[in-house]
Backbone as a chain_set.jsonl record, in Angstrom:
{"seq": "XXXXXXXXXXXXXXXXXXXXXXXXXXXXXXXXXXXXXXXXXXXXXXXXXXXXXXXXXXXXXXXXXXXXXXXXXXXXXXXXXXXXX", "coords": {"N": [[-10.103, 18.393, 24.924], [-8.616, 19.746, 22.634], [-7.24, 21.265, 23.763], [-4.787, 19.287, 25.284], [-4.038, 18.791, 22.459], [-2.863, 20.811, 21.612], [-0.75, 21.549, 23.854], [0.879, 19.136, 23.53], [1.854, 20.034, 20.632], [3.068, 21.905, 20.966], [4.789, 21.677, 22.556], [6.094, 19.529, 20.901], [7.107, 21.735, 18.899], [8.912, 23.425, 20.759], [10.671, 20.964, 21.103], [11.639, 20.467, 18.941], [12.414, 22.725, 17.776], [14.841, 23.505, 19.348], [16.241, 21.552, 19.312], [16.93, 21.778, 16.478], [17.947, 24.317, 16.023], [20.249, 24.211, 17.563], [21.711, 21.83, 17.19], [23.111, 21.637, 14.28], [25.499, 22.945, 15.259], [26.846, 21.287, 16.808], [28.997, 19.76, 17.979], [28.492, 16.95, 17.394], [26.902, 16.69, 14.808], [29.242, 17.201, 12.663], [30.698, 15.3, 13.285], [28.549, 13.11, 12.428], [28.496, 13.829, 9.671], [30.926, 14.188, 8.468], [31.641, 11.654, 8.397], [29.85, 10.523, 6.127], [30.551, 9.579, 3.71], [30.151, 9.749, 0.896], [31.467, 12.963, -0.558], [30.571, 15.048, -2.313], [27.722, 15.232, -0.754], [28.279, 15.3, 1.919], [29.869, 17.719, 2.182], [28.155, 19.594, 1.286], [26.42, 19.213, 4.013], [27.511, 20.221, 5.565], [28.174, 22.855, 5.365], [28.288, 25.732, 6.504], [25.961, 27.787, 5.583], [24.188, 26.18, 5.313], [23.899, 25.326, 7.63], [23.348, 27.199, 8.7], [20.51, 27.628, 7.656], [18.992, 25.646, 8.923], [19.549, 26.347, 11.514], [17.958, 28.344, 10.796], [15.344, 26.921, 10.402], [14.731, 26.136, 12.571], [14.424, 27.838, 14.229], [12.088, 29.222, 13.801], [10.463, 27.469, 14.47], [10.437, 27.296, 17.334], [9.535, 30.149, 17.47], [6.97, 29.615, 16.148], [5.889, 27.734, 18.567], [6.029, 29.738, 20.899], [4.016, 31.79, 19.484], [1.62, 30.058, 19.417], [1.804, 29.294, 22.077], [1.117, 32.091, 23.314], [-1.538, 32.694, 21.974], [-3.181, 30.273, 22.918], [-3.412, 30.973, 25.635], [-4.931, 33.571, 25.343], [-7.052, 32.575, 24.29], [-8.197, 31.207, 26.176], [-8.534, 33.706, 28.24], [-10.485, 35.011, 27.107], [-12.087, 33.436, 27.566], [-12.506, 32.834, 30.191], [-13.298, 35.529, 30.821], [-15.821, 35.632, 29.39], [-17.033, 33.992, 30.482], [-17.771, 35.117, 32.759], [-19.066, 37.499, 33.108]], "CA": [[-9.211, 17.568, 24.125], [-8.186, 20.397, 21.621], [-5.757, 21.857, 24.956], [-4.206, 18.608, 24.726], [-3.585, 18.46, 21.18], [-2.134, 22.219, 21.423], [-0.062, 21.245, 24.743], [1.493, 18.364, 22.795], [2.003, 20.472, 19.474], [3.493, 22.693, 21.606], [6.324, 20.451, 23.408], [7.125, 19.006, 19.747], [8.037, 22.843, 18.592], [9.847, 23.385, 21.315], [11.924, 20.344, 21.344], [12.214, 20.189, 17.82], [12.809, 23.492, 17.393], [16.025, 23.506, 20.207], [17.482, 20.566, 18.583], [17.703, 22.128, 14.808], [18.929, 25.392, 16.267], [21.79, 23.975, 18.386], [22.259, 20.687, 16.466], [23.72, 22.112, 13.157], [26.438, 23.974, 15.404], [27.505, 20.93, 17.873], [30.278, 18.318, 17.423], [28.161, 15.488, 16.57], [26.717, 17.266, 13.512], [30.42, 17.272, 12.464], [30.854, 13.547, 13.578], [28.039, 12.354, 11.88], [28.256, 13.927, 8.344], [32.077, 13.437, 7.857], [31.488, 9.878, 8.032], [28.919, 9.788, 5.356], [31.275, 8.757, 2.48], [30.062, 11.032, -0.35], [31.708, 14.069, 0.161], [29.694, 16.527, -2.076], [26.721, 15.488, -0.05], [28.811, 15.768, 3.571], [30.68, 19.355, 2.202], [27.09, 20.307, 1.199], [25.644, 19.206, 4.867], [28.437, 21.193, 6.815], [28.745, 24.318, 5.039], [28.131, 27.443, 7.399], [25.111, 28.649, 5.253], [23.129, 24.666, 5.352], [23.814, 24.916, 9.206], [22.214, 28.383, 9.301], [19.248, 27.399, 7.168], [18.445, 24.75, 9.695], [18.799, 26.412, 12.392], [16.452, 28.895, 11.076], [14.017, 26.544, 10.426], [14.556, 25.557, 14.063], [14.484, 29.223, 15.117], [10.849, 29.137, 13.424], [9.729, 26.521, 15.274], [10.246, 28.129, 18.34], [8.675, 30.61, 17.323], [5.327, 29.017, 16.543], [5.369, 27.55, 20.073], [6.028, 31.108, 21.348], [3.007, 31.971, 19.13], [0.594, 28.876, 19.735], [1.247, 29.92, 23.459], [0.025, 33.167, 23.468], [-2.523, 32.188, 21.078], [-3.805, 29.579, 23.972], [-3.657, 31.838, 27.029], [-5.559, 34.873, 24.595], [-8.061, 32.238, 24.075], [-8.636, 30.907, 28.279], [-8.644, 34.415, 28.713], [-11.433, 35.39, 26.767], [-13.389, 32.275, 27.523], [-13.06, 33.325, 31.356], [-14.168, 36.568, 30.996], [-16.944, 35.611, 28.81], [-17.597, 33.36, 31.765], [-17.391, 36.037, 34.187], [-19.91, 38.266, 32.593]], "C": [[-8.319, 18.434, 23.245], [-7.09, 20.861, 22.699], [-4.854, 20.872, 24.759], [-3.005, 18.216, 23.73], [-2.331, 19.655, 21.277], [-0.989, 21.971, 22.456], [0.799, 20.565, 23.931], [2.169, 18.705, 21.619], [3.271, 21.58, 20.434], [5.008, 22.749, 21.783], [6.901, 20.208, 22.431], [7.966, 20.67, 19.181], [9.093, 23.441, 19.369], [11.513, 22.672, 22.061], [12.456, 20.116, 20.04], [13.395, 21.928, 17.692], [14.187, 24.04, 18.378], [16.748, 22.371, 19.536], [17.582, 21.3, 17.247], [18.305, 23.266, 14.736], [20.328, 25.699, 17.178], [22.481, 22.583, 17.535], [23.295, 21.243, 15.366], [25.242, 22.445, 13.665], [27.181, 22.689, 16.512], [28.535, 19.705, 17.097], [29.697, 17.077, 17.078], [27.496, 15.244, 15.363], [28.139, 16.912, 12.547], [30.974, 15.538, 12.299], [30.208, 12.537, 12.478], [27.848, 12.172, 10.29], [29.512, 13.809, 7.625], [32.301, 12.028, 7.725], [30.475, 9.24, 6.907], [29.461, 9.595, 3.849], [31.1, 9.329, 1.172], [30.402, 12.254, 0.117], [31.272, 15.326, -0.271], [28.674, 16.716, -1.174], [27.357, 15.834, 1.174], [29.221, 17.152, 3.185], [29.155, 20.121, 2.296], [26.509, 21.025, 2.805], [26.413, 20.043, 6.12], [29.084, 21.862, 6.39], [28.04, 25.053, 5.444], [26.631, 27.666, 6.631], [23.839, 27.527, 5.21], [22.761, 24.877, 6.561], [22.939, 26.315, 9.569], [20.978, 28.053, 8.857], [18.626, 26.171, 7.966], [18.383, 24.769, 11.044], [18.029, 27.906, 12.364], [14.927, 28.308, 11.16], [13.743, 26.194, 12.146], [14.457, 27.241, 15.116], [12.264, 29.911, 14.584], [9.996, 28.321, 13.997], [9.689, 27.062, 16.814], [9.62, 29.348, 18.561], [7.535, 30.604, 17.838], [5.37, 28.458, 17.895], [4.89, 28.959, 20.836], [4.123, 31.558, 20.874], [1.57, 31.235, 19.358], [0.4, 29.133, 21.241], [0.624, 30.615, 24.114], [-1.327, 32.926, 22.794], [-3.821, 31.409, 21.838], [-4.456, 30.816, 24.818], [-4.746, 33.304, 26.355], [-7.306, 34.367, 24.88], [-8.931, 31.934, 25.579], [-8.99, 32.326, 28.491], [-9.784, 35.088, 28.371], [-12.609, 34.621, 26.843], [-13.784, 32.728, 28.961], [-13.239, 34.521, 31.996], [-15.253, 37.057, 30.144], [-17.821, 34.707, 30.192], [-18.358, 33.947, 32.945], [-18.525, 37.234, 34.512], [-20.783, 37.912, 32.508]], "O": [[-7.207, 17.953, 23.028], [-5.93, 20.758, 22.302], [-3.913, 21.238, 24.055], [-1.879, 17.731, 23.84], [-1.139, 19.433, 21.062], [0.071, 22.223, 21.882], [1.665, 21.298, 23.453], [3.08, 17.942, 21.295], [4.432, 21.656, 20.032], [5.948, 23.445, 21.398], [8.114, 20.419, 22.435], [9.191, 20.752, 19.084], [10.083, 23.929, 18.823], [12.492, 23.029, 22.717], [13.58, 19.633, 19.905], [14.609, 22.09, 17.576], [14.572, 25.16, 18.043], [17.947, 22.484, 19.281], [18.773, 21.375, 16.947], [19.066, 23.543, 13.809], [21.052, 26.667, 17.409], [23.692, 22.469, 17.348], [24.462, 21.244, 15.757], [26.175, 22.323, 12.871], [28.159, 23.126, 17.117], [28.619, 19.109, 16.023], [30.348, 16.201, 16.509], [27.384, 14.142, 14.828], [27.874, 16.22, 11.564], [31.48, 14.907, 11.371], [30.754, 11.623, 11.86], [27.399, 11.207, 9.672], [29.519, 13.445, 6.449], [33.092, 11.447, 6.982], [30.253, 8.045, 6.715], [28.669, 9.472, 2.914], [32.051, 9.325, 0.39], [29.809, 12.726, 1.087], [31.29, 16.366, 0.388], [28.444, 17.827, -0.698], [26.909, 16.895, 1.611], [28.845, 17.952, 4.041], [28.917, 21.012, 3.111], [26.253, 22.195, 3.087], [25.995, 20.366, 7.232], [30.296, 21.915, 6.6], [26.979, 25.213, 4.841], [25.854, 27.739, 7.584], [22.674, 27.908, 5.094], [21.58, 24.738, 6.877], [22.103, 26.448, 10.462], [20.127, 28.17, 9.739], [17.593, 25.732, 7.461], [17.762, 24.004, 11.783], [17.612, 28.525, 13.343], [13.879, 28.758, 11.623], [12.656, 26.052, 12.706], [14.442, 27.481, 16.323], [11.563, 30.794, 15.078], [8.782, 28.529, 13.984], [8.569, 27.165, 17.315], [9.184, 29.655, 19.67], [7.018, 31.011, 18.879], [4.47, 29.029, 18.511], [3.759, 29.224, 21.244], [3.205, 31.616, 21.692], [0.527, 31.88, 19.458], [-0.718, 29.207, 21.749], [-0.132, 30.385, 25.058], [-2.274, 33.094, 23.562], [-5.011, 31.644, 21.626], [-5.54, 31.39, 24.718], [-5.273, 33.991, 27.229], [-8.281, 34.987, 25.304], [-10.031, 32.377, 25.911], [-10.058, 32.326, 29.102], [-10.24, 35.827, 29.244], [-13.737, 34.878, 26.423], [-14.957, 33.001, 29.212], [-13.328, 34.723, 33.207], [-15.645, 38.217, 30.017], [-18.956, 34.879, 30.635], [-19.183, 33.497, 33.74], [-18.82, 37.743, 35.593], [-21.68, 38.594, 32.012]]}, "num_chains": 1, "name": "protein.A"}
């Protein structure tokens, strides 16, 4: 069940973490925050240094998948050559 959980944890960092590191930078980012009618909060949400800080957090999330992956396969690998022995 815990493979599962980690499989699933997995998929969300990797789809989260591709949408907040391409989102920030595409035209509907642009679309959606010039239409939001306050314009310190929209200047805030589409200034160059907001859009990087989100898609680092999204460059962190990819990451941890990266990491949670190996992390898995380290663990199978030591279970089936505790097996093996």
């Amino acid at each position: 069940m815990e493979s599962v959980f980690r499989v699933l944890f997995v998929f969300y960092c990797l789809e989260a973490g591709a949408f907040l590191l391409l989102g920030p930078w595409s035209p509907a980012w642009d679309r959606n925050f010039v239409r939001l009618g306050y314009a310190p909060v929209s200047q805030l949400l589409l200034h160059s240094w907001f859009r990087g800080a989100v898609s680092g957090f999204g460059a962190v999330h990819l990451l941890w998948a990266v990491h949670d992956c190996q992390e898995w396969w380290a663990q199978r690998h030591r279970r089936t050559s505790a097996s093996a022995s």
